[in-house]
C-alpha positions as CSV (number, residue, x, y, z in Angstrom):
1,X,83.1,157.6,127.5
2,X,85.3,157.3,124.4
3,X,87.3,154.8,126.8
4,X,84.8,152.5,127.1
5,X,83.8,152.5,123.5
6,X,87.8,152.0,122.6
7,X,88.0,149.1,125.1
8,X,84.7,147.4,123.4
9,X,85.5,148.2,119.9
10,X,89.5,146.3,120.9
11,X,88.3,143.3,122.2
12,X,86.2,142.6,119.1
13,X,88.4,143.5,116.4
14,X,92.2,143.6,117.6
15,X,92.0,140.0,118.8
16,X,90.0,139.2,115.7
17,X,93.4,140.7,113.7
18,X,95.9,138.8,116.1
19,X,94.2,135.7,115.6
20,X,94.5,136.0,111.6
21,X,97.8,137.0,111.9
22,X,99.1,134.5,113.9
23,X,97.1,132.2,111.9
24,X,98.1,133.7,108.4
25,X,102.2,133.5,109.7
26,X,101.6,129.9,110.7
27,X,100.5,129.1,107.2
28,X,103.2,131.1,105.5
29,X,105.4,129.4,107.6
30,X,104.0,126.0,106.5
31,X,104.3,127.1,102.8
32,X,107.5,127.7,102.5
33,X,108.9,124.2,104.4
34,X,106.6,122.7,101.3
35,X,107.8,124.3,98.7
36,X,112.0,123.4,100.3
37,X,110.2,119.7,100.7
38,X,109.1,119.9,96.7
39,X,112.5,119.9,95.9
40,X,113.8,117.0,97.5
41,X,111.1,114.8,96.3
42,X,112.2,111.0,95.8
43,X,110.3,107.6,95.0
44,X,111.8,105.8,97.4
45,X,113.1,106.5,101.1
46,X,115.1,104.3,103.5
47,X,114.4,104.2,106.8
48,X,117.0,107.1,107.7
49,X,116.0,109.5,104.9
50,X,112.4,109.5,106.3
51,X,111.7,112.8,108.0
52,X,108.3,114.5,108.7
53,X,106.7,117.0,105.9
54,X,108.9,115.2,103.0
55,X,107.1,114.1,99.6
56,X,107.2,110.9,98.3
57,X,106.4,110.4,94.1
58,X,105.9,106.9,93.8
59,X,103.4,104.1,92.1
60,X,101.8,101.6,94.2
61,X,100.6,98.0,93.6
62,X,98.5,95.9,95.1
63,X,101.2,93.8,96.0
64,X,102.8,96.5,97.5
65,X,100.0,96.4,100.1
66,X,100.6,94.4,102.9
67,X,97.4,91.3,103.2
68,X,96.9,87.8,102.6
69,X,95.5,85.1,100.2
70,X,92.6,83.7,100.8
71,X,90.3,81.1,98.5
72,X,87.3,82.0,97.1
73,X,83.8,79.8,96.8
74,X,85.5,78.9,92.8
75,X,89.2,78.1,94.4
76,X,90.7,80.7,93.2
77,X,93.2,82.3,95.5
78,X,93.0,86.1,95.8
79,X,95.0,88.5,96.9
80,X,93.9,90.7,100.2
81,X,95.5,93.8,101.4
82,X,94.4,94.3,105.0
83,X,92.4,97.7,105.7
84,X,91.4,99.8,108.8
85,X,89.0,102.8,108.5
86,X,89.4,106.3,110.6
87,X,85.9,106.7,112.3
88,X,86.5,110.3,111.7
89,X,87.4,111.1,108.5
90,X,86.7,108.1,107.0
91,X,90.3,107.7,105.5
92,X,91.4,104.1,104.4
93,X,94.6,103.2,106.3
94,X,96.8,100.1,104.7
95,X,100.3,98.8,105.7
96,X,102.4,100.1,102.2
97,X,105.5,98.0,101.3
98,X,107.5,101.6,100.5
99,X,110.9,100.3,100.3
100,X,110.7,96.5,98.2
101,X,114.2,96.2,98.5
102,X,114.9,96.9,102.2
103,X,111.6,95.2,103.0
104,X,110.2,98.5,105.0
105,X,107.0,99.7,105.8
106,X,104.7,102.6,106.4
107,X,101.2,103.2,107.2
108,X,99.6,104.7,104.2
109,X,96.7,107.3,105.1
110,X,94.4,107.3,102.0
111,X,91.4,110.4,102.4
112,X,88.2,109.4,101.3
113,X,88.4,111.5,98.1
114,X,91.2,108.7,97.1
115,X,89.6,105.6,98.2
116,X,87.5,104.5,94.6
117,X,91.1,104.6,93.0
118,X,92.1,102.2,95.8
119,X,89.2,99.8,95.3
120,X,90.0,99.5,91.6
121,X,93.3,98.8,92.3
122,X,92.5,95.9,95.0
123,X,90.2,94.8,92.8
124,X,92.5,94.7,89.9
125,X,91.4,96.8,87.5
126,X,94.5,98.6,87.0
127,X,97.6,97.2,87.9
128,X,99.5,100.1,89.5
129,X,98.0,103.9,90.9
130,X,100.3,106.6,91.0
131,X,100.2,108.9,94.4
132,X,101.9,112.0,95.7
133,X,102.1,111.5,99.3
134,X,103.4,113.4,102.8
135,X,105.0,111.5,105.8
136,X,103.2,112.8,109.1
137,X,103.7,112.3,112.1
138,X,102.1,108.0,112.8
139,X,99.4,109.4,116.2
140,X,97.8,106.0,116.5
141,X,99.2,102.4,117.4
142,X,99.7,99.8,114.6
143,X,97.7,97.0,114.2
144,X,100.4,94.5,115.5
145,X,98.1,91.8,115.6
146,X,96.9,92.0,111.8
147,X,100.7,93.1,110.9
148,X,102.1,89.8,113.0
149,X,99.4,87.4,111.1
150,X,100.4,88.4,107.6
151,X,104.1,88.7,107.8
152,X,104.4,85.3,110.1
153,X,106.3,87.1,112.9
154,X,105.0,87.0,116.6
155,X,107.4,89.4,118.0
156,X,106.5,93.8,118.0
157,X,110.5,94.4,118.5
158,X,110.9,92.3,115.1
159,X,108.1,94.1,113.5
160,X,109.0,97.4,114.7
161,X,112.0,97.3,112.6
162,X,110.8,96.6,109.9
163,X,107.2,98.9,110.4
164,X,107.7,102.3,110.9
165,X,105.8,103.2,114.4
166,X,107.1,107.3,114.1
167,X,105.0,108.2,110.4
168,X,102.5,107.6,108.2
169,X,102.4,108.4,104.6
170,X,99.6,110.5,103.6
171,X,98.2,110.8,100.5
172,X,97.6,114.7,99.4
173,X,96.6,116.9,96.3
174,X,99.9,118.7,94.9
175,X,97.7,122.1,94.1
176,X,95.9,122.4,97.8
177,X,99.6,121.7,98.9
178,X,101.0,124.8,97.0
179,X,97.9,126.7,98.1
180,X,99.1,126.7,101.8
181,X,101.0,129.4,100.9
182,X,98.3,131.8,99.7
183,X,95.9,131.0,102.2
184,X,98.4,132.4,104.9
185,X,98.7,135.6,103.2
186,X,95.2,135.9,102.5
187,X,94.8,135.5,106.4
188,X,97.7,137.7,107.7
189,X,96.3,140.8,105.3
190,X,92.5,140.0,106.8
191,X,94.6,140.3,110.3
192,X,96.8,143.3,109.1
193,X,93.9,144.8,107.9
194,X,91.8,144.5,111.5
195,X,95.2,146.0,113.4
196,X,95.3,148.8,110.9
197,X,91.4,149.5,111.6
198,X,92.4,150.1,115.4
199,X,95.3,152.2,114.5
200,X,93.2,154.1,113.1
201,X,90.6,154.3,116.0
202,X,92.9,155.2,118.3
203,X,94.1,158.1,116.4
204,X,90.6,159.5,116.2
């Protein structure tokens, strides 16, 4: 009897402890690689100091945003950056000119919490925004044919060099950044705390 109640009373809260702990450690883990990242923090990277999980501190213009000109009804010729949206998280994606004097770029992932600082930008009501972002890992294919069209270049091994295909810069909040580090011990005590509970059972 008190072997089947130990067996039920394990599969609902000793998993339920390993799953926060591994959890909580993973998070820790992460935490720590972004506070070592923090320090090395620069405004500019060149294509060889680029490594996922670095931070880059930088101010953007909308020049800086890879697009076109095209003429409005008036004649006036306007400035365009092109623009894809993620149908999932509704992040604007651009093609961001992040070293100017190498000519190299990256995707820039903007979250949707960023995006009416963006539009003012475009739009020319400031003249600069100023962004703390995180290279990631680039998961989806770049839009060659946009990319070819406003650069003038119909080759991808051409573009490719000068395009990063490996990571995207993502833009993120310094604070939730730090807070990585907390969450993961809040999580590996909720864990610690379940493991200690069937210690404790098993002793009874």
């Amino acid at each position: 009897m008190y072997k089947n109640k130990y067996v039920i009373w394990i599969s609902k809260i000793t998993y339920i402890g390993i799953i926060f702990s591994i959890i909580g450690f993973i998070f820790i883990a992460q935490g720590i690689l972004n506070s070592y990242n923090s320090t090395k923090v620069m405004s500019i990277y060149q294509e060889k100091d680029i490594h996922q999980g670095r931070y880059i501190d930088c101010d953007i213009s909308k020049e800086q945003l890879l697009g076109r000109f095209y003429t409005e009804m008036n004649g006036k010729k306007v400035y365009s950056p092109i623009t894809g949206t993620d149908v999932i998280t509704n992040a604007q994606k651009y093609v961001f000119l992040e070293d100017i004097e190498n000519m190299y770029y990256v995707t820039l992932d903007v979250p949707k919490k960023y995006t009416e600082e963006f539009k003012e930008l475009i739009a020319g009501d400031v003249s600069e925004i100023h962004i703390l972002g995180k290279f990631k890992r680039l998961k989806d294919e770049l839009c060659y044919d946009e990319i070819m069209s406003c650069l003038g270049i119909n080759n991808r091994d051409e573009i490719n060099e000068i395009v990063s295909t490996k990571y995207v810069i993502q833009i993120v909040d310094q604070e939730m950044e730090r807070k990585v580090y907390y969450k993961g011990g809040v999580l590996l005590i909720i864990g610690i705390l379940c493991l200690s509970k069937c210690l404790e059972r098993k002793e009874s």
